[in-house]
TORLO-818760 format. One record per residue (C-alpha): residue number from 0; x, y, z. Coordinates in Angstrom, 3 decimals, m for minus. Layout:
REM TORLO-818760
@nr: NUM east: X north: Y up: Z
...
END
This chain:
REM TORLO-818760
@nr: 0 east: 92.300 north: 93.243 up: 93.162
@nr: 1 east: 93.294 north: 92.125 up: 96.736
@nr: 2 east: 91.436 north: 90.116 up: 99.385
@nr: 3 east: 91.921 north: 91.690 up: 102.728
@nr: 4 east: 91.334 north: 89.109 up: 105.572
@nr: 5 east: 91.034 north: 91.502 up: 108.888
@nr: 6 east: 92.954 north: 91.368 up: 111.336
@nr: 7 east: 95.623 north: 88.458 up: 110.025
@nr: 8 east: 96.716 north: 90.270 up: 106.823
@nr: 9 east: 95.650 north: 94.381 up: 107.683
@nr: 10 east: 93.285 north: 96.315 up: 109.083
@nr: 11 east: 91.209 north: 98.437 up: 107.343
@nr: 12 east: 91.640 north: 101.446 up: 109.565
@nr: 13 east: 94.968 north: 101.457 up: 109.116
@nr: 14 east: 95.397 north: 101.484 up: 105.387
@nr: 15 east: 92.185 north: 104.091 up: 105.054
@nr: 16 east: 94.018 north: 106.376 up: 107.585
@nr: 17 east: 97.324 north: 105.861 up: 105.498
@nr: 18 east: 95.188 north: 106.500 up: 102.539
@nr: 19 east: 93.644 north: 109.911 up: 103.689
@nr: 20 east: 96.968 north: 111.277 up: 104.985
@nr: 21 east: 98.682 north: 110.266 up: 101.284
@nr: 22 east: 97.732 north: 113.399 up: 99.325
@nr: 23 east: 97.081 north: 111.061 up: 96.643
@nr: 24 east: 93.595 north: 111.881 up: 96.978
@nr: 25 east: 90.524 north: 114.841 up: 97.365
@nr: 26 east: 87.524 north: 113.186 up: 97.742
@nr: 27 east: 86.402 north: 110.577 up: 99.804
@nr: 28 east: 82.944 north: 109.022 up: 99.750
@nr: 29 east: 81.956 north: 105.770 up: 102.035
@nr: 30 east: 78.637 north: 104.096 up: 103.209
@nr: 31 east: 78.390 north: 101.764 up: 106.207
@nr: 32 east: 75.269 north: 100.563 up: 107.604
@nr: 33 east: 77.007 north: 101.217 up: 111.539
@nr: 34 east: 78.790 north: 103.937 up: 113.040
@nr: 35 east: 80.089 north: 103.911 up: 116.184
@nr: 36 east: 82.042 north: 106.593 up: 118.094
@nr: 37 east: 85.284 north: 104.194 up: 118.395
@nr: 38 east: 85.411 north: 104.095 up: 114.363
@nr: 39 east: 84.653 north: 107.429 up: 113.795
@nr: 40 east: 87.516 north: 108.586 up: 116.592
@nr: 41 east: 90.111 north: 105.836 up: 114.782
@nr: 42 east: 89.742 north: 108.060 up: 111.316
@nr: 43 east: 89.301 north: 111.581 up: 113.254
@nr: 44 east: 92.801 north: 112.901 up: 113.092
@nr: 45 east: 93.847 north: 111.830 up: 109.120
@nr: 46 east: 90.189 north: 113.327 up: 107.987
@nr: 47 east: 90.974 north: 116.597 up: 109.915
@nr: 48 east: 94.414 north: 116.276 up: 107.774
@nr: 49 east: 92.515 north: 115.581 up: 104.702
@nr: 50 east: 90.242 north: 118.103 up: 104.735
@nr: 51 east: 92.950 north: 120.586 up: 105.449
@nr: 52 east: 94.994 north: 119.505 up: 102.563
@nr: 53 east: 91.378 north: 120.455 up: 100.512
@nr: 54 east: 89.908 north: 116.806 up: 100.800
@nr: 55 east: 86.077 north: 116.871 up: 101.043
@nr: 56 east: 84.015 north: 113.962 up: 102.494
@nr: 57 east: 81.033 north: 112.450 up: 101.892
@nr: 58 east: 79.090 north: 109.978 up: 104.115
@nr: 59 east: 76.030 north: 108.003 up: 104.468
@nr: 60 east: 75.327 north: 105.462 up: 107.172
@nr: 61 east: 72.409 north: 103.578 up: 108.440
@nr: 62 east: 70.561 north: 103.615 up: 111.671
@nr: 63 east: 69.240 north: 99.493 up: 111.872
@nr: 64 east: 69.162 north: 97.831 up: 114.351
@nr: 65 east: 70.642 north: 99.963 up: 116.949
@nr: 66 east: 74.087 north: 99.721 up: 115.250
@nr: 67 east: 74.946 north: 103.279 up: 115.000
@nr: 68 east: 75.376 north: 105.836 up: 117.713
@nr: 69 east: 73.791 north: 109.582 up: 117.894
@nr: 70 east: 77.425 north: 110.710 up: 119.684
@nr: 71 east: 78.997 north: 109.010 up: 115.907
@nr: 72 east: 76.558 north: 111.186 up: 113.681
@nr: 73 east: 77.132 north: 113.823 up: 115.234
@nr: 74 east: 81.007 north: 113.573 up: 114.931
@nr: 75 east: 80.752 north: 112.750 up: 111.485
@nr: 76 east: 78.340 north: 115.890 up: 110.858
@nr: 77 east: 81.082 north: 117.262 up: 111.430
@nr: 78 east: 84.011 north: 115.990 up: 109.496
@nr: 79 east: 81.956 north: 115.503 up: 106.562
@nr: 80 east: 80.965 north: 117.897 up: 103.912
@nr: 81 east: 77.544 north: 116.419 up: 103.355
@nr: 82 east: 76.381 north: 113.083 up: 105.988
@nr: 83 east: 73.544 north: 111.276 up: 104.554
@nr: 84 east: 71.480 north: 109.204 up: 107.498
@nr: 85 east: 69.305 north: 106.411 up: 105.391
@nr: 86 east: 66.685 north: 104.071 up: 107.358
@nr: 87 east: 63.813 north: 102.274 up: 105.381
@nr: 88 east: 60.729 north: 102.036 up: 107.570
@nr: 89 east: 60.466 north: 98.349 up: 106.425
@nr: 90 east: 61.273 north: 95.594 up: 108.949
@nr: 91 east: 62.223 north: 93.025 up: 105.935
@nr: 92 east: 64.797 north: 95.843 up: 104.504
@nr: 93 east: 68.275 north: 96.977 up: 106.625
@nr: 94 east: 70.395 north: 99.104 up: 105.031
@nr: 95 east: 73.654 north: 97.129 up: 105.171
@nr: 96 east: 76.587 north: 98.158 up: 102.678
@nr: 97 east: 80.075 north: 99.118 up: 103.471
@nr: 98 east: 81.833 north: 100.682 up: 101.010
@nr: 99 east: 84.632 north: 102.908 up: 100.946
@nr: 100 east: 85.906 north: 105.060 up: 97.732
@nr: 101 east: 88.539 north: 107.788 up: 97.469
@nr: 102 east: 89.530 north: 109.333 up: 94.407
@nr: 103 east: 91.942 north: 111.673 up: 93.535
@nr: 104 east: 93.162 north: 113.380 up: 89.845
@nr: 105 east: 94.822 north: 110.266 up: 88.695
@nr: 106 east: 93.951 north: 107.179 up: 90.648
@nr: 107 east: 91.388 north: 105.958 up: 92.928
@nr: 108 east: 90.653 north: 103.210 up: 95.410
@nr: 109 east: 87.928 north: 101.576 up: 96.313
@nr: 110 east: 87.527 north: 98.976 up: 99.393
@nr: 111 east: 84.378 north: 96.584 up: 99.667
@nr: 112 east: 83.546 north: 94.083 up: 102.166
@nr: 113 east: 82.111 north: 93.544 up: 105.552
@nr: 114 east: 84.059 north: 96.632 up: 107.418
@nr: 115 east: 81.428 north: 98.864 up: 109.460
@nr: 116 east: 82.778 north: 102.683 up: 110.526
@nr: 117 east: 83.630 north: 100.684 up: 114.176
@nr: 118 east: 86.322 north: 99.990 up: 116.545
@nr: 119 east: 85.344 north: 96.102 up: 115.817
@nr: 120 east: 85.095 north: 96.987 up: 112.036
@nr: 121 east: 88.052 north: 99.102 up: 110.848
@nr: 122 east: 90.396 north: 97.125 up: 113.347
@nr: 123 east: 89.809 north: 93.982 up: 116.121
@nr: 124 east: 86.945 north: 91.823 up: 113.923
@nr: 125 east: 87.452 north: 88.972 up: 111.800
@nr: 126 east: 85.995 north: 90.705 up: 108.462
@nr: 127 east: 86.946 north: 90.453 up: 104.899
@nr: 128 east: 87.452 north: 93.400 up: 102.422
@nr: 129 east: 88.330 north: 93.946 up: 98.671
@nr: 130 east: 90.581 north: 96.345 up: 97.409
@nr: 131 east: 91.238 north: 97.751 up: 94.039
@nr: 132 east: 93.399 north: 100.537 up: 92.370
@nr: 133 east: 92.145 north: 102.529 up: 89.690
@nr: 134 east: 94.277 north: 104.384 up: 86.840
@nr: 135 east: 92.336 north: 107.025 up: 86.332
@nr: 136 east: 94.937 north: 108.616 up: 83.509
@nr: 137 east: 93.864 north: 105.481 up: 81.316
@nr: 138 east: 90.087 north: 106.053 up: 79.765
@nr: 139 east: 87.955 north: 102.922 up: 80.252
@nr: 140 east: 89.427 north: 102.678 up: 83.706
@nr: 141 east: 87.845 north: 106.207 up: 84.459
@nr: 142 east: 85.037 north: 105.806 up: 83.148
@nr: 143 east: 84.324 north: 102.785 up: 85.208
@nr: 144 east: 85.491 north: 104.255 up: 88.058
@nr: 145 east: 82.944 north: 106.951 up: 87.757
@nr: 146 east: 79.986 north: 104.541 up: 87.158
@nr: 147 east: 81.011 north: 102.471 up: 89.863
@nr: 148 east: 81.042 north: 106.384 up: 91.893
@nr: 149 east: 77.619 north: 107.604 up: 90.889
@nr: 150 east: 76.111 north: 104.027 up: 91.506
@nr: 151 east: 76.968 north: 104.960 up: 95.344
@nr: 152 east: 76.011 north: 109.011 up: 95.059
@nr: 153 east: 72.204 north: 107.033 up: 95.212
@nr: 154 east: 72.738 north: 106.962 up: 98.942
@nr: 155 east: 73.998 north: 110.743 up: 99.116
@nr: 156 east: 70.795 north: 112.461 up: 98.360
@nr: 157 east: 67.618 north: 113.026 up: 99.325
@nr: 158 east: 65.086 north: 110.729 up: 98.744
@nr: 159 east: 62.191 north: 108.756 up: 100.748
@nr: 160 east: 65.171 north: 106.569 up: 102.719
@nr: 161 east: 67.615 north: 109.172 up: 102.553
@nr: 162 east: 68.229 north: 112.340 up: 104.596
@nr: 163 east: 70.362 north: 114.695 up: 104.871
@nr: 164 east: 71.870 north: 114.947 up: 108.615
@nr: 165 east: 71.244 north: 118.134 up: 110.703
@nr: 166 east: 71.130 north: 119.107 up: 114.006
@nr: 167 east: 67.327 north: 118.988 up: 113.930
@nr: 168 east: 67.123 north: 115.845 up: 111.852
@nr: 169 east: 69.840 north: 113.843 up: 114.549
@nr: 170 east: 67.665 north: 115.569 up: 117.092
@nr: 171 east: 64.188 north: 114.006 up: 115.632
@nr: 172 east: 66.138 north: 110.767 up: 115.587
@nr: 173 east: 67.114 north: 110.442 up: 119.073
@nr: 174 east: 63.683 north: 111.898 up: 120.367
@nr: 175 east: 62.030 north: 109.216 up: 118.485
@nr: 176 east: 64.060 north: 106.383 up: 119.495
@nr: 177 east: 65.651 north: 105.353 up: 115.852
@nr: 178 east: 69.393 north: 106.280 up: 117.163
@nr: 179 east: 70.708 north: 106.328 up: 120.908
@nr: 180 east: 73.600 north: 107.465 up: 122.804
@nr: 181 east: 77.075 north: 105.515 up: 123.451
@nr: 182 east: 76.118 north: 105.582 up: 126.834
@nr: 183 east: 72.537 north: 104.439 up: 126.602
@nr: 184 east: 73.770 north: 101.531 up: 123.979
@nr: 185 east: 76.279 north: 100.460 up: 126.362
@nr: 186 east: 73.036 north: 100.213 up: 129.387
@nr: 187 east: 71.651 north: 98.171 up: 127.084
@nr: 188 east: 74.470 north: 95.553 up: 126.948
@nr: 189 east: 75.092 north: 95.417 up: 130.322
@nr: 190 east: 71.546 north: 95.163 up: 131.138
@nr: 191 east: 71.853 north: 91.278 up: 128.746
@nr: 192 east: 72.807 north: 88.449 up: 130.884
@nr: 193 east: 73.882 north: 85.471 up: 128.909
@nr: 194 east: 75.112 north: 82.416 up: 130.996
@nr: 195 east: 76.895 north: 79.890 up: 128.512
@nr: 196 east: 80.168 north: 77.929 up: 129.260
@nr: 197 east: 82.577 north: 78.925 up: 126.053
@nr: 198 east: 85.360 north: 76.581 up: 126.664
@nr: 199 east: 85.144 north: 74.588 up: 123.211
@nr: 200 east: 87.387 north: 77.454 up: 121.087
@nr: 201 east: 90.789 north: 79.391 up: 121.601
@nr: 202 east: 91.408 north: 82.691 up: 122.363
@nr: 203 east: 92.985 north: 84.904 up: 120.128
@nr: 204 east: 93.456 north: 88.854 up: 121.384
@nr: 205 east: 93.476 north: 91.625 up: 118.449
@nr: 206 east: 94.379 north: 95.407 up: 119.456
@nr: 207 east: 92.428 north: 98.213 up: 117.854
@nr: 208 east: 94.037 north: 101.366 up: 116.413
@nr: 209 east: 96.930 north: 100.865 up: 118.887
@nr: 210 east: 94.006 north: 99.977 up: 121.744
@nr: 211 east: 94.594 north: 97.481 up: 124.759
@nr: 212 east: 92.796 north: 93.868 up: 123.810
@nr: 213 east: 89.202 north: 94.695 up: 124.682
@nr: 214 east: 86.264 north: 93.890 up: 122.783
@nr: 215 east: 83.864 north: 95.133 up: 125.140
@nr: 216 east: 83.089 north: 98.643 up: 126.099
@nr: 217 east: 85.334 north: 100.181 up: 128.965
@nr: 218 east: 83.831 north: 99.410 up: 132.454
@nr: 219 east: 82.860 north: 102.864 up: 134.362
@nr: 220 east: 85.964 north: 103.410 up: 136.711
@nr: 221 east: 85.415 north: 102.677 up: 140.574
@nr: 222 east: 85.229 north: 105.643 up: 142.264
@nr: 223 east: 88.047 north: 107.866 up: 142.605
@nr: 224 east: 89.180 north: 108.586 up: 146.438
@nr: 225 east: 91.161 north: 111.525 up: 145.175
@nr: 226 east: 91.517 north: 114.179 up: 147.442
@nr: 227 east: 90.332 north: 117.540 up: 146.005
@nr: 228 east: 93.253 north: 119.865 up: 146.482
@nr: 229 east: 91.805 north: 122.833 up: 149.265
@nr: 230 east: 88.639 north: 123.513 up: 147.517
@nr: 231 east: 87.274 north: 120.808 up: 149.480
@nr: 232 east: 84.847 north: 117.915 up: 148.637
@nr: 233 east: 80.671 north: 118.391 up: 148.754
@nr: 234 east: 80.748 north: 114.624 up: 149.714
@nr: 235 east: 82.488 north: 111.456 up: 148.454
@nr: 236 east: 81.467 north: 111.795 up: 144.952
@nr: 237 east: 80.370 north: 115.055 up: 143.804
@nr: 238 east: 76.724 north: 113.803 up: 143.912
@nr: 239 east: 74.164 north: 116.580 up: 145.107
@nr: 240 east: 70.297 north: 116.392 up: 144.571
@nr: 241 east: 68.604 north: 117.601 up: 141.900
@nr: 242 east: 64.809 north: 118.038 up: 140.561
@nr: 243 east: 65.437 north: 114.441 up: 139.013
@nr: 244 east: 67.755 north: 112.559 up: 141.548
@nr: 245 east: 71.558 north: 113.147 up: 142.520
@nr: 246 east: 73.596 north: 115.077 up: 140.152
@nr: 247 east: 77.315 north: 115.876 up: 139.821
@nr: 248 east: 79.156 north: 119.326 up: 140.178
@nr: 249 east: 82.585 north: 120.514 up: 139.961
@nr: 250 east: 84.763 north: 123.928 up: 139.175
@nr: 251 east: 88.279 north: 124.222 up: 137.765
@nr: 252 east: 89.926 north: 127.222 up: 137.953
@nr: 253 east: 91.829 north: 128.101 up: 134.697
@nr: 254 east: 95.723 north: 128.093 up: 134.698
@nr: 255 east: 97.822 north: 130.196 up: 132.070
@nr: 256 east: 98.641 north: 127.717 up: 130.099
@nr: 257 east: 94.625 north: 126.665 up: 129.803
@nr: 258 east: 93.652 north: 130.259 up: 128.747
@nr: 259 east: 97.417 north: 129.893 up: 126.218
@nr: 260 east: 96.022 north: 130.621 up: 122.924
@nr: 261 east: 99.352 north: 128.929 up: 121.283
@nr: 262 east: 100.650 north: 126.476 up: 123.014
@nr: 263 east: 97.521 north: 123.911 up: 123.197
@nr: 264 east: 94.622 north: 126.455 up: 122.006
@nr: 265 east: 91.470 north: 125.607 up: 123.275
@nr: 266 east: 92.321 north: 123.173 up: 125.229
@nr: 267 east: 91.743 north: 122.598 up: 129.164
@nr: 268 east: 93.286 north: 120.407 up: 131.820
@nr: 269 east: 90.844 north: 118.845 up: 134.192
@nr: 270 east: 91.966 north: 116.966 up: 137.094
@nr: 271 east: 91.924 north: 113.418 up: 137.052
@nr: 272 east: 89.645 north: 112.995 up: 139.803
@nr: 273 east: 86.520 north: 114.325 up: 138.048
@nr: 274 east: 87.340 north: 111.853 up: 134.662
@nr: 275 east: 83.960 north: 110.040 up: 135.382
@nr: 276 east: 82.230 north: 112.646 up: 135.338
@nr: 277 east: 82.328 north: 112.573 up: 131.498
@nr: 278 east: 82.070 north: 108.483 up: 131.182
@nr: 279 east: 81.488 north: 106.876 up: 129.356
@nr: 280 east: 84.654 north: 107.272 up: 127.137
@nr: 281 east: 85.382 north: 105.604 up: 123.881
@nr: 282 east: 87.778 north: 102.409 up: 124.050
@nr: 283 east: 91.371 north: 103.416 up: 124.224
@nr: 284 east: 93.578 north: 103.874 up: 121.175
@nr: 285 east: 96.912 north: 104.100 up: 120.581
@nr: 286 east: 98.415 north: 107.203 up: 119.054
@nr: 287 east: 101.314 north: 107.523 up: 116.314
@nr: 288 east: 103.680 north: 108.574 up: 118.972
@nr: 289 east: 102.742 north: 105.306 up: 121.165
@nr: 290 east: 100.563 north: 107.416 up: 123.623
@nr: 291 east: 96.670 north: 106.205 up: 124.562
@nr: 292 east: 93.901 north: 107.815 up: 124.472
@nr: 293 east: 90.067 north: 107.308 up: 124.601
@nr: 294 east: 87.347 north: 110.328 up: 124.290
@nr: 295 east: 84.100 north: 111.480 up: 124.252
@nr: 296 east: 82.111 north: 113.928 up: 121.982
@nr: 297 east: 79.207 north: 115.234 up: 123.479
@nr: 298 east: 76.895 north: 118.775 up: 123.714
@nr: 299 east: 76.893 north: 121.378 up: 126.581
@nr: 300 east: 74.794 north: 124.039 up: 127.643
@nr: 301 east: 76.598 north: 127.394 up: 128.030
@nr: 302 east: 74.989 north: 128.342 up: 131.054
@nr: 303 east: 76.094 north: 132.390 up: 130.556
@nr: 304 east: 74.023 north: 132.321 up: 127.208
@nr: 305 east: 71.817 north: 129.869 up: 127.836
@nr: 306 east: 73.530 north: 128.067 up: 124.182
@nr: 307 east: 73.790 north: 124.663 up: 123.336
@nr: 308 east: 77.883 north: 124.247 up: 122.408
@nr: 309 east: 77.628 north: 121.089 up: 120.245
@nr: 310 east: 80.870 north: 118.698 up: 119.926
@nr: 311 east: 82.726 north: 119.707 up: 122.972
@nr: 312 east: 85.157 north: 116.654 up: 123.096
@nr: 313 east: 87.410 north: 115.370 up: 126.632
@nr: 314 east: 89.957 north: 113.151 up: 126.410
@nr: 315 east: 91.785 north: 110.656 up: 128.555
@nr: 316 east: 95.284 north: 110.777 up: 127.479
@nr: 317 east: 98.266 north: 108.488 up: 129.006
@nr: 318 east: 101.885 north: 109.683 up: 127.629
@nr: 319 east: 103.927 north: 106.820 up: 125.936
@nr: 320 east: 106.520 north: 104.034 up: 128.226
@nr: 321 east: 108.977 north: 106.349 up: 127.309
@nr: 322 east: 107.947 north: 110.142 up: 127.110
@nr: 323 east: 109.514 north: 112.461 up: 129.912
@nr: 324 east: 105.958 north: 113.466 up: 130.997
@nr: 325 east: 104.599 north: 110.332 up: 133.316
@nr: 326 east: 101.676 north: 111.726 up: 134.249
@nr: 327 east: 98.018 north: 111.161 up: 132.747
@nr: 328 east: 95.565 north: 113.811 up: 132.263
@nr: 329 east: 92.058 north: 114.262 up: 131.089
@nr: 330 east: 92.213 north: 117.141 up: 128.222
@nr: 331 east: 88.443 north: 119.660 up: 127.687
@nr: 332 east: 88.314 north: 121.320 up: 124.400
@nr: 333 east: 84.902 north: 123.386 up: 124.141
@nr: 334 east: 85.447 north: 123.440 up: 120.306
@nr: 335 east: 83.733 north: 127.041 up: 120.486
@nr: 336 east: 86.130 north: 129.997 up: 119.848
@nr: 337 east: 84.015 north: 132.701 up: 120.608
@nr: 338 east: 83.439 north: 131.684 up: 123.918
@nr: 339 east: 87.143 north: 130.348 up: 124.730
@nr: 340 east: 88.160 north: 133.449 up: 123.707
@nr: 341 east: 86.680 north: 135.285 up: 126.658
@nr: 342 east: 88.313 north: 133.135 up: 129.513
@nr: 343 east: 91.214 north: 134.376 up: 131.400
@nr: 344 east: 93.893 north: 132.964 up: 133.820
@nr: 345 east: 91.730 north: 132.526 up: 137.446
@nr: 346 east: 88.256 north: 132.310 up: 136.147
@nr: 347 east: 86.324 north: 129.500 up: 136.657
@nr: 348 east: 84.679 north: 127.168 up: 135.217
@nr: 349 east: 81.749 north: 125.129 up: 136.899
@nr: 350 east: 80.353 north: 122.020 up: 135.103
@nr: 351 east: 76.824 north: 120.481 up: 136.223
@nr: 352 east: 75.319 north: 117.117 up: 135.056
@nr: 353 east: 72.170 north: 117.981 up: 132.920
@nr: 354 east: 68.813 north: 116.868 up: 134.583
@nr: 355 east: 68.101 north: 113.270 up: 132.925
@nr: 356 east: 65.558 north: 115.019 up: 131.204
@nr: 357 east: 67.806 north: 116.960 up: 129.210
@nr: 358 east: 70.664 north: 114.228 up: 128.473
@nr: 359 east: 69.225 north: 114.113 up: 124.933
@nr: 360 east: 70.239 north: 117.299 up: 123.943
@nr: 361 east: 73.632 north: 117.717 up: 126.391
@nr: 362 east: 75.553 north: 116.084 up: 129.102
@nr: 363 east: 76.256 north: 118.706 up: 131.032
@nr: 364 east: 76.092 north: 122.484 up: 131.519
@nr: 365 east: 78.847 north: 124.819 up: 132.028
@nr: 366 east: 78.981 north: 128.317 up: 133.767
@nr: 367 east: 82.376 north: 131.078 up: 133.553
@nr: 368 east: 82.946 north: 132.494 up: 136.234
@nr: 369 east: 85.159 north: 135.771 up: 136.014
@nr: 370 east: 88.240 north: 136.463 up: 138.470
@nr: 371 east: 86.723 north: 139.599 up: 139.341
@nr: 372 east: 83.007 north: 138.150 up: 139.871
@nr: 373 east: 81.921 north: 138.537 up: 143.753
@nr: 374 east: 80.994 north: 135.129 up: 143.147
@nr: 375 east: 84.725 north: 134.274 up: 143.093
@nr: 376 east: 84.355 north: 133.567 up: 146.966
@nr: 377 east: 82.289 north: 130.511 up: 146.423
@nr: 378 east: 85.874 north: 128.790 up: 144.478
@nr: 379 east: 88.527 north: 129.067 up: 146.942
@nr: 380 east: 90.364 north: 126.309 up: 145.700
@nr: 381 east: 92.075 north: 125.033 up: 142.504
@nr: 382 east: 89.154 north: 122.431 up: 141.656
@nr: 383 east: 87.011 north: 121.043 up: 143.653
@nr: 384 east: 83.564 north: 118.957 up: 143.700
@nr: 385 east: 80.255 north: 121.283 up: 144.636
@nr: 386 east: 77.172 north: 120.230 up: 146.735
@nr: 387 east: 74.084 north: 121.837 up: 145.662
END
């Protein structure tokens, strides 16, 4: 057994990420009491890989004390063969392991400690974790191994404290206030003013999975004075008003290689002047090939069938010091196939901030626009903001 002291001697998200991409296992099962989008995103790539390799897994988190995000459920709904969501209505109880198991035909692993599925907890917070190989080809080991299993499996089924996540469950959740958004979590710390004069300790700076030192969410942007190619601006910022207040509009017309089913399929360039638009983005991480990138998981409405696209995803991507390609770019993938399908080089797209009223169930809606709509006249440009 090992004693993992985070971040001196490793970092969690780093050897469960080396773990998952191993092949040494097909199952893993973890509970954390938090989730937030930044440690779900650090682990999003090597559980895509492991659950195309045939890996399977299986999740349960709590919802206390505001430490877990709707936009992390969701994600996690979604890499996950079964997510368990587990809240006890009692003020005195908090649902607070983390605990993360994968097993495989002839060994398993098993890390315990004080890791939560976050930026802070996989990677940049002091936190201590214990890790232990198993042999499972030797008898008594795997047997123990399996107890030590099925003593967890409590928190992956139903029960009085323990659901099952769905769309309607996660929806029920954030209508009645027991999860909130990244965005609405991140109002809430800004909104807490705490004067005090910290000069009595050092400073000591820890990156994330390859992130810039920051422990706090990112700051929203200042405002971009980006010219908007000839389609023109509707006024300095996009903002036009709506039922509730200003909202924001913009169109991008589709190039070849954003309709190119094989050379980045499904994904979409949008220009760099509309990025906050979609903030607020994840903190930035650090890819294998030494590029950045933070992102943003969120639902649409697809105005042309009036459906609710769930786990759309835009990232902010900025190439590596030394890649030939200089330039950064914020990447759309609708994560829907049967509608990407239908798009075509010079349609547009036209995406509208959803009323506040309707930020619960998406962040924006989106409308297609075919190249041989009369409606076409209304886009002259490449891209450009709308006023209403």
């Amino acid at each position: 057994m090992k004693l993992i002291v985070q971040p001196h001697d490793a970092r969690v998200g780093e050897l469960l990420v080396e773990d998952l991409r191993s092949k040494r296992y097909h199952t893993f099962l973890f509970c954390a009491a938090y989730a937030k989008l930044s440690g779900v995103s650090a682990l999003d790539d090597a559980l895509r890989e492991f659950t195309s390799n045939g890996g399977a897994t299986y999740a349960s988190v709590g919802i206390d004390q505001r430490g877990t995000s709707y936009e992390a459920l969701r994600a996690l709904m979604e890499l996950s063969a079964e997510l368990y969501v587990v809240h006890n209505r009692s003020q005195a109880s908090t649902f607070h392991l983390k605990a993360y198991i994968l097993a495989g035909d002839t060994c398993g692993k098993l890390y315990v400690g004080s890791n939560n599925l976050t930026g802070g907890g996989l990677y940049t917070n002091y936190e201590t974790a214990l890790c232990q190989e198993f042999d499972l080809t030797q008898l008594p080991v795997a047997q123990e191994f399996v107890d030590m299993v099925n003593t967890l499996k409590r928190f992956l089924q139903e029960g009085p404290c323990c659901k099952r996540a769905t769309p309607d469950l996660l929806q029920t959740l954030y209508d009645h206030r027991l999860v909130s958004t990244e965005s609405e979590l991140h109002a809430a710390r800004q909104g807490v003013s705490v004067e005090r004069e910290d000069s009595v300790f050092g400073l000591e700076l820890f990156q994330g999975s390859g992130a810039r030192p920051n422990f706090a969410p990112p700051a929203r942007p200042q405002r971009e004075e980006v010219p908007v190619q000839d389609g023109g601006i509707a006024d300095e910022d996009g903002d036009a008003e709506g039922d509730e207040g200003p909202v924001k509009r913009f169109y991008k017309r589709l190039s070849a290689n954003d309709v190119d089913k094989k050379s980045s399929p499904g994904q979409i360039i949008i220009p760099i002047a509309f990025k906050g638009f979609f903030d607020p983005l994840s903190e930035p991480q650090r890819t294998r090939v030494g590029a950045m990138q933070s992102e943003r998981y969120f639902n649409l409405l697809y105005e042309n069938t009036d459906e609710v696209v769930e786990n759309a995803r835009v990232i902010f991507y900025e190439p590596a010091p030394g890649h030939k390609r200089k330039n950064s770019e914020v990447r759309f993938a609708l994560r829907n196939r049967g509608i990407f399908d239908a798009f075509g080089k010079d349609d547009v797209l036209v995406f509208t901030q959803a009323p506040r009223g309707d930020q619960g169930r998406y962040l924006c809606t989106m409308e297609w626009v075919s190249v041989d709509s009369p409606e076409m006249d209304r886009y002259p440009g490449r891209f450009g903001w709308i006023q209403q």
